[in-house]
Backbone as XML, in Angstrom:
<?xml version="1.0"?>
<chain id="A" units="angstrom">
  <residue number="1" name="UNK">
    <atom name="N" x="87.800" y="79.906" z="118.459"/>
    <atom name="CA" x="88.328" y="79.447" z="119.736"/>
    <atom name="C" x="88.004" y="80.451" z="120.847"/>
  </residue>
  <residue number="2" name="UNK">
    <atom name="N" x="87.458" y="80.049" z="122.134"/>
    <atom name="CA" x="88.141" y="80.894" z="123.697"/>
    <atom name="C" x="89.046" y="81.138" z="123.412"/>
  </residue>
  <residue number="3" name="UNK">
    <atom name="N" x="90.126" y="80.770" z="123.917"/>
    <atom name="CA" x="91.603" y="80.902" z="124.632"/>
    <atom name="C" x="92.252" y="80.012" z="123.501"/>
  </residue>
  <residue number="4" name="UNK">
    <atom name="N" x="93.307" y="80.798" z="122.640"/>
    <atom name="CA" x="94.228" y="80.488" z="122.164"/>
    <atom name="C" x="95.829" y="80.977" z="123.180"/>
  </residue>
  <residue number="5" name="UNK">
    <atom name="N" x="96.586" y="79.445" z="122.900"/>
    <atom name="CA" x="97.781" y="79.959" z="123.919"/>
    <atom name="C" x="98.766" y="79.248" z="123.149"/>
  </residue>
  <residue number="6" name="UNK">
    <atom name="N" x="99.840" y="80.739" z="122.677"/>
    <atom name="CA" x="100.604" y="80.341" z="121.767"/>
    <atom name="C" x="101.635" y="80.102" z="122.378"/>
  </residue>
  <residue number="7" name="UNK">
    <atom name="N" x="103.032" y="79.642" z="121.684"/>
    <atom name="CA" x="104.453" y="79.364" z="122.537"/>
    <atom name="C" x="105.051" y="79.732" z="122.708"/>
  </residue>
  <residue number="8" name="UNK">
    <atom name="N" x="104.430" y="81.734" z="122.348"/>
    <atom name="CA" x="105.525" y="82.394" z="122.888"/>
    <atom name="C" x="104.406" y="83.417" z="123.258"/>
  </residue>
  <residue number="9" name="UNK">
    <atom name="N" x="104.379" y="84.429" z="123.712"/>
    <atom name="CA" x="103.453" y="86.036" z="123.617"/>
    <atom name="C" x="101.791" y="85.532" z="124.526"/>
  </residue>
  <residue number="10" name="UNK">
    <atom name="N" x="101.440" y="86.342" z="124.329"/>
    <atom name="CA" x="100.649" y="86.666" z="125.446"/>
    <atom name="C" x="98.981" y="85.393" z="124.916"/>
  </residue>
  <residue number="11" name="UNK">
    <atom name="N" x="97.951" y="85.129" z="125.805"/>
    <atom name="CA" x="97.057" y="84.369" z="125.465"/>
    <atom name="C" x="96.357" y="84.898" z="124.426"/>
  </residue>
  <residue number="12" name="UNK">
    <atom name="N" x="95.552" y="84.538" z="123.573"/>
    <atom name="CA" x="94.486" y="85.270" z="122.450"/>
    <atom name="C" x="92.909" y="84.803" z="123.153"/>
  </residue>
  <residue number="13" name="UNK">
    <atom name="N" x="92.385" y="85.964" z="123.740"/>
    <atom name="CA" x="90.829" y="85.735" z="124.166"/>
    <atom name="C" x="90.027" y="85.588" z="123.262"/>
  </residue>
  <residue number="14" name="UNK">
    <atom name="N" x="89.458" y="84.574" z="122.881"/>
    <atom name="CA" x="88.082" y="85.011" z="122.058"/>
    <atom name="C" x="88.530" y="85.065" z="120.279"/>
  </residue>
  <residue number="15" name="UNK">
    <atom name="N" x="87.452" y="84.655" z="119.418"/>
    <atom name="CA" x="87.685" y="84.610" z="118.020"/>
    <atom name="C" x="88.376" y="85.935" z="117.375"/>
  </residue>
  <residue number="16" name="UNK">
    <atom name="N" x="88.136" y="87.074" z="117.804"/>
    <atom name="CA" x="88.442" y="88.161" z="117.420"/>
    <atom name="C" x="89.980" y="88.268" z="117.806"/>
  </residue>
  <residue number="17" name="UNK">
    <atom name="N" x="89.731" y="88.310" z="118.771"/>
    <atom name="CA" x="91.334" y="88.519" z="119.072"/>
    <atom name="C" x="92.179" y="87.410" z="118.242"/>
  </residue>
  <residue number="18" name="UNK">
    <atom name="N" x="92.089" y="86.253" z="118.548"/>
    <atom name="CA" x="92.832" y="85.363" z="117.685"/>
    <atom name="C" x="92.834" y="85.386" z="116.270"/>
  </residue>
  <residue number="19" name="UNK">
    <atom name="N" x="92.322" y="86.100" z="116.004"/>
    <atom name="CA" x="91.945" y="86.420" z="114.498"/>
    <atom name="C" x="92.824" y="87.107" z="113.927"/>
  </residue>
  <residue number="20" name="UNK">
    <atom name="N" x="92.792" y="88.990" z="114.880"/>
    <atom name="CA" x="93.591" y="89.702" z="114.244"/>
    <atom name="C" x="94.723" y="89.161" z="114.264"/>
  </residue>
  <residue number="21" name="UNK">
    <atom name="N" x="95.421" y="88.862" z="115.627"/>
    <atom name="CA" x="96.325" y="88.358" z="115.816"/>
    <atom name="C" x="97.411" y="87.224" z="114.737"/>
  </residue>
  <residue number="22" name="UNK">
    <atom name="N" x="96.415" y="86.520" z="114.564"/>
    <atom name="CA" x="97.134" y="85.626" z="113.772"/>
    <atom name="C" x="97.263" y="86.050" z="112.131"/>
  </residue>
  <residue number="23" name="UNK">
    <atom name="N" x="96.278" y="86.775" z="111.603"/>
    <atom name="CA" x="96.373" y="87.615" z="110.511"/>
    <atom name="C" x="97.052" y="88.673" z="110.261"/>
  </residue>
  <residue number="24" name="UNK">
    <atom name="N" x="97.601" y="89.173" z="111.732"/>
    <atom name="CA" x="98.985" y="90.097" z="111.416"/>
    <atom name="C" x="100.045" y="89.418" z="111.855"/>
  </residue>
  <residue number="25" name="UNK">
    <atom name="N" x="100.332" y="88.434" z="111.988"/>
    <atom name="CA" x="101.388" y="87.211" z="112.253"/>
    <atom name="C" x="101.738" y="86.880" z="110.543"/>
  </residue>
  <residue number="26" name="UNK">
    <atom name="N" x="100.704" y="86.976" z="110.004"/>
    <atom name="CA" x="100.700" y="86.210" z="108.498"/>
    <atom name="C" x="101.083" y="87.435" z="107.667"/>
  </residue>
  <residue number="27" name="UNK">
    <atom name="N" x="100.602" y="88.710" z="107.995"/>
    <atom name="CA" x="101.042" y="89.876" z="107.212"/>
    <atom name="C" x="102.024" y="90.207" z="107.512"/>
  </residue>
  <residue number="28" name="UNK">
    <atom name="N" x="102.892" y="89.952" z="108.347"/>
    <atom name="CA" x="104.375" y="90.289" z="108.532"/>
    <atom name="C" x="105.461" y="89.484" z="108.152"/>
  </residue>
  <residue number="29" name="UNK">
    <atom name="N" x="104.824" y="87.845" z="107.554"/>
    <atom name="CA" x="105.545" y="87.025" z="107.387"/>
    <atom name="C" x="105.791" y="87.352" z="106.048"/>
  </residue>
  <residue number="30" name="UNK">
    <atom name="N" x="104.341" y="87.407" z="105.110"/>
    <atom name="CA" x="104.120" y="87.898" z="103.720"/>
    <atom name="C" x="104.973" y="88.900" z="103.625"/>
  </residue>
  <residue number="31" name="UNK">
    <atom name="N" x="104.984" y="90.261" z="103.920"/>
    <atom name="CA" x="105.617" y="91.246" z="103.782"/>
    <atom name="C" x="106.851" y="91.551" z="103.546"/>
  </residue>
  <residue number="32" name="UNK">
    <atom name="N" x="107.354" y="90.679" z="105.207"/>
    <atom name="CA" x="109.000" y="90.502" z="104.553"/>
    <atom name="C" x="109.433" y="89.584" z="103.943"/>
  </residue>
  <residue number="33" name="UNK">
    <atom name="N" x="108.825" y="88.463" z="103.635"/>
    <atom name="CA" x="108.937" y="87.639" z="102.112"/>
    <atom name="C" x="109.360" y="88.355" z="101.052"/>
  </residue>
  <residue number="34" name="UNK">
    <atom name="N" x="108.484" y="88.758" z="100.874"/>
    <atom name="CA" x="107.576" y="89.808" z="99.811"/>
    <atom name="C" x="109.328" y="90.806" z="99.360"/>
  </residue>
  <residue number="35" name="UNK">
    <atom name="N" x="109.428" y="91.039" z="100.502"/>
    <atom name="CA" x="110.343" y="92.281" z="100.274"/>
    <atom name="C" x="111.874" y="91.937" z="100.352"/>
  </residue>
  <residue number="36" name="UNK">
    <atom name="N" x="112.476" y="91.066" z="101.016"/>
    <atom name="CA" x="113.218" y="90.086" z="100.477"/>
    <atom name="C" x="113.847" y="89.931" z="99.363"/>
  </residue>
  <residue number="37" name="UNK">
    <atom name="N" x="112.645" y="88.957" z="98.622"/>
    <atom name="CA" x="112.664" y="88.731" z="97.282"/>
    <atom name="C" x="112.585" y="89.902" z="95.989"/>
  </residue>
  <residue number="38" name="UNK">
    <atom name="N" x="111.954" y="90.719" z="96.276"/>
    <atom name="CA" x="111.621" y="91.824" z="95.478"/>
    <atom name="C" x="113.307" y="92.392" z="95.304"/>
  </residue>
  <residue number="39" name="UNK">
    <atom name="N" x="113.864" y="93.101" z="96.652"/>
    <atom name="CA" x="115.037" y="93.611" z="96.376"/>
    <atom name="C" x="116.205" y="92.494" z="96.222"/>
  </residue>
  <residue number="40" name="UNK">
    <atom name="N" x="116.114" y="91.513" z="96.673"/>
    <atom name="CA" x="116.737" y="90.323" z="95.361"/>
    <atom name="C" x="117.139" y="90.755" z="94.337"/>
  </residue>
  <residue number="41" name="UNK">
    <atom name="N" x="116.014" y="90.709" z="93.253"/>
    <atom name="CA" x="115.715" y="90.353" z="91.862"/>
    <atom name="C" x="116.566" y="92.113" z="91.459"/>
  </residue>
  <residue number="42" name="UNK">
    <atom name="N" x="115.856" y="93.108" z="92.738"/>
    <atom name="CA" x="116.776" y="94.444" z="92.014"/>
    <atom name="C" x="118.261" y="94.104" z="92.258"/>
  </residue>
  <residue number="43" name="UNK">
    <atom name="N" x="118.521" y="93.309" z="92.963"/>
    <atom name="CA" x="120.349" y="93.090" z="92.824"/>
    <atom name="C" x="120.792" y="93.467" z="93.711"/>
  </residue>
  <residue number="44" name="UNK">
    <atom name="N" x="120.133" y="94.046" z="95.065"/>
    <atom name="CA" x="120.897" y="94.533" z="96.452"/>
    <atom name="C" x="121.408" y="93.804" z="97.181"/>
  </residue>
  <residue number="45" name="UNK">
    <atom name="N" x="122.450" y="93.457" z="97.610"/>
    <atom name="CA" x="123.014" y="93.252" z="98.431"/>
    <atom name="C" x="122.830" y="92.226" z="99.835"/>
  </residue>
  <residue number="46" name="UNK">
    <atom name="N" x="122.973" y="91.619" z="100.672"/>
    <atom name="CA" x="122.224" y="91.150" z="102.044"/>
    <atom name="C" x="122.345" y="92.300" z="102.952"/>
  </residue>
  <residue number="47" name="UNK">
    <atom name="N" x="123.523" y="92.962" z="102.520"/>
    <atom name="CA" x="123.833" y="94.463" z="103.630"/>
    <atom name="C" x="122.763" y="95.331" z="103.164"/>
  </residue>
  <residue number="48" name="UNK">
    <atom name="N" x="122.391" y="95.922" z="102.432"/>
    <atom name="CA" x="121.407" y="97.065" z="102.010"/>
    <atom name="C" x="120.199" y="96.203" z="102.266"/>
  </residue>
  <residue number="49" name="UNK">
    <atom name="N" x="119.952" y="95.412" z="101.949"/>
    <atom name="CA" x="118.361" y="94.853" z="102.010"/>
    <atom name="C" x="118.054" y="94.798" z="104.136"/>
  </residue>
  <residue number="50" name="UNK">
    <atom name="N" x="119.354" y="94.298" z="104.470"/>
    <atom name="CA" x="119.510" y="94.329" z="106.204"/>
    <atom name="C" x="119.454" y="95.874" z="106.112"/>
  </residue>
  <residue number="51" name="UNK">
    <atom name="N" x="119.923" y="97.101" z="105.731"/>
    <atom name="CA" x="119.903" y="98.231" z="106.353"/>
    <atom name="C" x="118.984" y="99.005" z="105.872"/>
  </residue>
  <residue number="52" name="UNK">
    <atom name="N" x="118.156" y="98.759" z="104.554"/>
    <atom name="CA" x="117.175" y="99.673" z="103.897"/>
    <atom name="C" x="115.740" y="98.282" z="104.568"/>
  </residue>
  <residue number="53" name="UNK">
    <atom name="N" x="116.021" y="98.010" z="105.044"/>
    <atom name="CA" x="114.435" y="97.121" z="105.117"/>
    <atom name="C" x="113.471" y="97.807" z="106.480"/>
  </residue>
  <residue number="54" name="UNK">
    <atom name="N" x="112.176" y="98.425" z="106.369"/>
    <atom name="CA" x="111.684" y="99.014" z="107.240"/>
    <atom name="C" x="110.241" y="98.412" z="107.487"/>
  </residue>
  <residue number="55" name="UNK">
    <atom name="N" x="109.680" y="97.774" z="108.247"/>
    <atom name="CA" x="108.049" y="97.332" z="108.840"/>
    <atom name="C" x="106.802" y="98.908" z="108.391"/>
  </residue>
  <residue number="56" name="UNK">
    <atom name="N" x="105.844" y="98.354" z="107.392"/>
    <atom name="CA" x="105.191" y="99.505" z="107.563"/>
    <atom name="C" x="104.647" y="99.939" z="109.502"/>
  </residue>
  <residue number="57" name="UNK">
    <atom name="N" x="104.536" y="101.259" z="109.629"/>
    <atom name="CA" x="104.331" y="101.675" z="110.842"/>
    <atom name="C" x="103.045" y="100.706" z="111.890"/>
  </residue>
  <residue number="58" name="UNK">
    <atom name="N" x="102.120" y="100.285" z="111.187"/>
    <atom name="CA" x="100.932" y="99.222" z="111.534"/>
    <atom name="C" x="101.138" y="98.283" z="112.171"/>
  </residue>
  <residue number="59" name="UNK">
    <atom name="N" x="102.703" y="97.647" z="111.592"/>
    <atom name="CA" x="103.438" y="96.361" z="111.686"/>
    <atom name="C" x="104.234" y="96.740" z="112.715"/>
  </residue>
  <residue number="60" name="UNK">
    <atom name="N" x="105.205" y="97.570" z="112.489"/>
    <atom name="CA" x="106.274" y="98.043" z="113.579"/>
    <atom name="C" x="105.423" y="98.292" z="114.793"/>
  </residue>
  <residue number="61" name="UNK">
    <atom name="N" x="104.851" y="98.421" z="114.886"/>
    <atom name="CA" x="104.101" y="98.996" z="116.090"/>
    <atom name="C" x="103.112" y="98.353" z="117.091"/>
  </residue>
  <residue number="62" name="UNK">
    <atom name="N" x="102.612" y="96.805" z="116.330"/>
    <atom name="CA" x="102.147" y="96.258" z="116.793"/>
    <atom name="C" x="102.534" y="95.365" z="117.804"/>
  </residue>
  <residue number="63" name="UNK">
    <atom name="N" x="101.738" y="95.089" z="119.022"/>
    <atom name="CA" x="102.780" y="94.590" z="120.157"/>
    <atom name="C" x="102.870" y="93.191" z="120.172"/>
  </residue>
  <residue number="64" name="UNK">
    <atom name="N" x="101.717" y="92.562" z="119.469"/>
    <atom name="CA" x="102.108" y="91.133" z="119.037"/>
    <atom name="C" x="103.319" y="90.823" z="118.757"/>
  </residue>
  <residue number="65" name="UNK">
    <atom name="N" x="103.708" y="91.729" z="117.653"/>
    <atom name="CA" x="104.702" y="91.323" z="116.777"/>
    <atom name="C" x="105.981" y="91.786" z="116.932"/>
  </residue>
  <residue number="66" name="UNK">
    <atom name="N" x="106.006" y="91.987" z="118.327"/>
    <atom name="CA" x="107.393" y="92.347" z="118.596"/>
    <atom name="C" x="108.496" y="91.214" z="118.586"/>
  </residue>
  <residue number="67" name="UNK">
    <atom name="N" x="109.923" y="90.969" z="118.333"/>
    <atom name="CA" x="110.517" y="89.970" z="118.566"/>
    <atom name="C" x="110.689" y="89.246" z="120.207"/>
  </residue>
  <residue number="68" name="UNK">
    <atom name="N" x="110.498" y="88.188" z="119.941"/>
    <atom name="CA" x="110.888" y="87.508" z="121.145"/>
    <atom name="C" x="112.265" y="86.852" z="121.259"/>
  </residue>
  <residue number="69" name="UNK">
    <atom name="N" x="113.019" y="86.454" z="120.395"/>
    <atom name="CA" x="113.728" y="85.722" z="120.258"/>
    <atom name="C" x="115.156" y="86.320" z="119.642"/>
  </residue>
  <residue number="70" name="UNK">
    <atom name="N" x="114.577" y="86.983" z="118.410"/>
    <atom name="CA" x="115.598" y="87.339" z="117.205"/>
    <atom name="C" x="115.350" y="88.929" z="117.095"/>
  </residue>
  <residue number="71" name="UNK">
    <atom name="N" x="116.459" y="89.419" z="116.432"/>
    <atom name="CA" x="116.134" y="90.794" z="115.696"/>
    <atom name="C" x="115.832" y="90.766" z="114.425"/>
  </residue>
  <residue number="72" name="UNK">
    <atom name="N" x="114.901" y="91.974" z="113.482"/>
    <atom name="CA" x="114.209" y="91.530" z="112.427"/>
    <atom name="C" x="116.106" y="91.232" z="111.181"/>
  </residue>
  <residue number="73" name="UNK">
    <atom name="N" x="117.601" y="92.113" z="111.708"/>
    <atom name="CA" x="118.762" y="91.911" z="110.586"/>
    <atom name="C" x="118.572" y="89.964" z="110.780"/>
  </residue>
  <residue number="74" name="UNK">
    <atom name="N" x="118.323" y="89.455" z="111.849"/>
    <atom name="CA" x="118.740" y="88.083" z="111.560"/>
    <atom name="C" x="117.975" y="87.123" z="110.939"/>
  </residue>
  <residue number="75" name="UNK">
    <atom name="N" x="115.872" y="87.739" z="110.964"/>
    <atom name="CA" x="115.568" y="87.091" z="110.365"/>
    <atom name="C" x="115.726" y="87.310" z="109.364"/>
  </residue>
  <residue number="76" name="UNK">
    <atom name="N" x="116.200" y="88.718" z="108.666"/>
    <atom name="CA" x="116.486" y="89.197" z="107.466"/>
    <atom name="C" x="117.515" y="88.151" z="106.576"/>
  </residue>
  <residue number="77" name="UNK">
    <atom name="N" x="118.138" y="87.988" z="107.622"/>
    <atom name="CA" x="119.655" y="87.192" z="107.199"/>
    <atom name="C" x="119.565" y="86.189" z="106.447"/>
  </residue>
  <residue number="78" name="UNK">
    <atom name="N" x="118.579" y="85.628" z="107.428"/>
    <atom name="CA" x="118.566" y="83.782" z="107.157"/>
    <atom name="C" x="117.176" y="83.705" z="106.010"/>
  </residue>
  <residue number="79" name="UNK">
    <atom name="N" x="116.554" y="84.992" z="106.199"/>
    <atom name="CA" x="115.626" y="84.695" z="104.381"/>
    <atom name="C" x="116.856" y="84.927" z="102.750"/>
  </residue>
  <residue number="80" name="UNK">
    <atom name="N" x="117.338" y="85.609" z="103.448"/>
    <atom name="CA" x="118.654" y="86.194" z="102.714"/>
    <atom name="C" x="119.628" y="84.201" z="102.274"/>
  </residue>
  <residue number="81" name="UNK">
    <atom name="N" x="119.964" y="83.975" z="103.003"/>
    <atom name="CA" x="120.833" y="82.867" z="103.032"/>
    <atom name="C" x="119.998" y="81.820" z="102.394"/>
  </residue>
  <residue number="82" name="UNK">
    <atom name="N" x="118.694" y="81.731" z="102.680"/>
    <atom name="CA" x="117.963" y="80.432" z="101.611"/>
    <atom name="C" x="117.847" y="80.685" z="100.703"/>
  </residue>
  <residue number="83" name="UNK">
    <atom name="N" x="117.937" y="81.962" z="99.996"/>
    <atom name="CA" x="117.849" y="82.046" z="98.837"/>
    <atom name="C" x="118.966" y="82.442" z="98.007"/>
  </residue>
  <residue number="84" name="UNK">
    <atom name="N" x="119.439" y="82.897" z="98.704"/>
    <atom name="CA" x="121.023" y="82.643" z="97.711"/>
    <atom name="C" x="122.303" y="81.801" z="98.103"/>
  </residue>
  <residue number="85" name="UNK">
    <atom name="N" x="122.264" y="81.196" z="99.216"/>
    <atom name="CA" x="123.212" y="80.836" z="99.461"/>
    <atom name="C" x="124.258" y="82.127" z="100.733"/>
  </residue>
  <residue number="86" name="UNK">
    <atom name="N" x="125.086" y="81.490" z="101.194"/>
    <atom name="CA" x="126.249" y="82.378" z="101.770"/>
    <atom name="C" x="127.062" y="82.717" z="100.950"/>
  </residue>
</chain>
């Protein structure tokens, strides 16, 4: 694509840009999936998994992926809540 224009954050110029972009959209989704579930299965808590859960620095830092909407405890929350319940 030119010009990708998403529904929230800034335009994506050009294949490259839309590229990384959307491939660290997908690695942050994976990740905290990923990590979620993992400390699940060890038996932690929704509180410890909300207070021990950290973005590698790549991720945290990237300005795409800053929140627009939410903070990362709430999306934490609500991956938290589909899978076990309240």
């Amino acid at each position: 694509p030119q010009v990708v224009i998403p529904g929230r954050g800034r335009l994506l110029r050009g294949e490259q840009d839309a590229r990384k972009t959307l491939e660290a959209n997908r690695e942050i989704v994976e990740y905290t999936v990923d990590q979620v579930e993992r400390r699940l299965l060890e038996g932690q808590s929704a509180e410890e998994i909300v207070h021990g859960f950290h973005l590698p620095p790549h991720l945290a830092s990237n300005p795409d992926l800053q929140p627009y909407y939410h903070t990362i405890d709430w999306v934490l929350r609500g991956l938290i809540s589909k899978r076990v319940g309240y």
